[in-house]
C-alpha positions in Angstrom: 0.0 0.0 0.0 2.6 2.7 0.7 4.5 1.5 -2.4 1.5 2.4 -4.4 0.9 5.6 -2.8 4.7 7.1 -3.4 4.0 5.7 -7.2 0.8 8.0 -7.5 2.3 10.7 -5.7 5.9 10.6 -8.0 4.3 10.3 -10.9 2.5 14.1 -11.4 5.6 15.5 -9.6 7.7 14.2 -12.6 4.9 15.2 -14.7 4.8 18.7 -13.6 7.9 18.7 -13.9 8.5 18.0 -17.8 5.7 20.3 -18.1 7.5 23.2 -16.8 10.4 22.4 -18.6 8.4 22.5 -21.8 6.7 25.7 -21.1 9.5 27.4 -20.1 11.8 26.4 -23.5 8.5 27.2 -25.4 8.6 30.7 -23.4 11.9 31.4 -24.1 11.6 30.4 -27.4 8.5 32.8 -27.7 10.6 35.6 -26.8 13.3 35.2 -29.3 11.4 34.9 -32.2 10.9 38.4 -32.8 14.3 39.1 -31.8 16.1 36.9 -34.0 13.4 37.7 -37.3 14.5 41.5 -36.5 17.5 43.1 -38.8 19.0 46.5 -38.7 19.1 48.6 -42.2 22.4 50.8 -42.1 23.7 53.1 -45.1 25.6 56.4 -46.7 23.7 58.3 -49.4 26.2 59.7 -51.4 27.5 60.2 -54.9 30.7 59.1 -56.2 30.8 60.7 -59.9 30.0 64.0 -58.1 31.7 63.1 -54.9 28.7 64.2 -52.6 27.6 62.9 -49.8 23.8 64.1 -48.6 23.6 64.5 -45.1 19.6 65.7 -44.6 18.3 62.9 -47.0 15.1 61.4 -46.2 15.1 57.4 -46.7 12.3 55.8 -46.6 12.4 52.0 -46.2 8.2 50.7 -46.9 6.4 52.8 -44.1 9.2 53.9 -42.1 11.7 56.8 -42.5 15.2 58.4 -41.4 17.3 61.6 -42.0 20.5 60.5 -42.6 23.1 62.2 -40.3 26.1 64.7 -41.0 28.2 62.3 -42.4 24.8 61.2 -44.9 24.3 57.9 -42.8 20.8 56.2 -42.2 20.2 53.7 -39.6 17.0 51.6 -39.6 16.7 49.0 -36.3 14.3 46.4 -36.0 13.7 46.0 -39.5 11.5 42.7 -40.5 13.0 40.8 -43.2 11.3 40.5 -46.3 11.5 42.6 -49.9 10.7 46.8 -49.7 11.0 49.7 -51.9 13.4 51.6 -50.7 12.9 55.8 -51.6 15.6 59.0 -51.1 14.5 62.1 -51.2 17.0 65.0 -51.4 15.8 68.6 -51.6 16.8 69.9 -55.2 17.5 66.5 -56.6 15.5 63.8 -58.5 13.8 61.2 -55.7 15.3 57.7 -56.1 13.8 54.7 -56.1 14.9 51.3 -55.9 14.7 47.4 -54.1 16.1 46.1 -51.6 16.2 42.8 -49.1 16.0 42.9 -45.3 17.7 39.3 -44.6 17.3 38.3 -40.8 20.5 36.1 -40.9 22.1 39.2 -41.0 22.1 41.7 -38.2 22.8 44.2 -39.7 22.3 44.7 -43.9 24.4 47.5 -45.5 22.8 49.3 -48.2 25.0 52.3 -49.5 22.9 54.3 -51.7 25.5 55.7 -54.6 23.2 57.9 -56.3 25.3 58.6 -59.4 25.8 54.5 -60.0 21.8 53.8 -60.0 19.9 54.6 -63.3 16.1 55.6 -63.1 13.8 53.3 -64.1 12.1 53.3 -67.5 8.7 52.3 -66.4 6.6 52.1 -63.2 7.3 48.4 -63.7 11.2 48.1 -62.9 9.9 48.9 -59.5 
């Protein structure tokens, strides 16, 4: 009779235990999901047959947008990864447009924007 008793009693404490253990890796595995889908977007807008760089442009990266600092950097954080029409807009200059690729395995994705290397498109369809 006692041998039966410890056997009911041990067998939900190991139970609750494994169930624990499973909720918390599924927790922890919850939170760093977002974290890890997450990239950063950093850049220079510049032009190298002019030998500009444009501090004060606006990029715009699908619904989100930066100035880019003194030195004409951008910085995007938290960026999900995926495909997005990237846009810079420079007072007094033509607005660019072009594609780019957030990729999460990367934490950081480098898109220099060289203005006088990227051609406008012909059609609303290069887009």
């Amino acid at each position: 009779m006692v041998l039966s008793r410890s056997l009911v009693i041990g067998a939900p404490t190991a139970i609750f235990r494994s169930l624990r253990a499973v909720l918390l890796i599924a927790g922890l595995a919850v939170l760093a999901a977002p974290m890890a889908r997450a990239a950063d977007v950093y850049g220079r807008v510049y032009d190298t047959m002019r030998g500009e760089l444009y501090p004060g442009a606006r990029v715009e990266l699908g619904t989100r947008a930066v100035v880019a600092d003194d030195n004409a950097q951008y910085w995007l954080r938290d960026v999900a990864p995926g495909a997005y029409l990237i846009r810079v807009v420079i007072p007094g200059r033509r607005e660019v447009n072009g594609r780019v690729l957030v990729v999460a395995r990367q934490p950081t994705n480098i898109v220099n924007l060289d203005l006088g290397r990227i051609d406008p498109p012909h059609d609303e369809d290069e887009y």
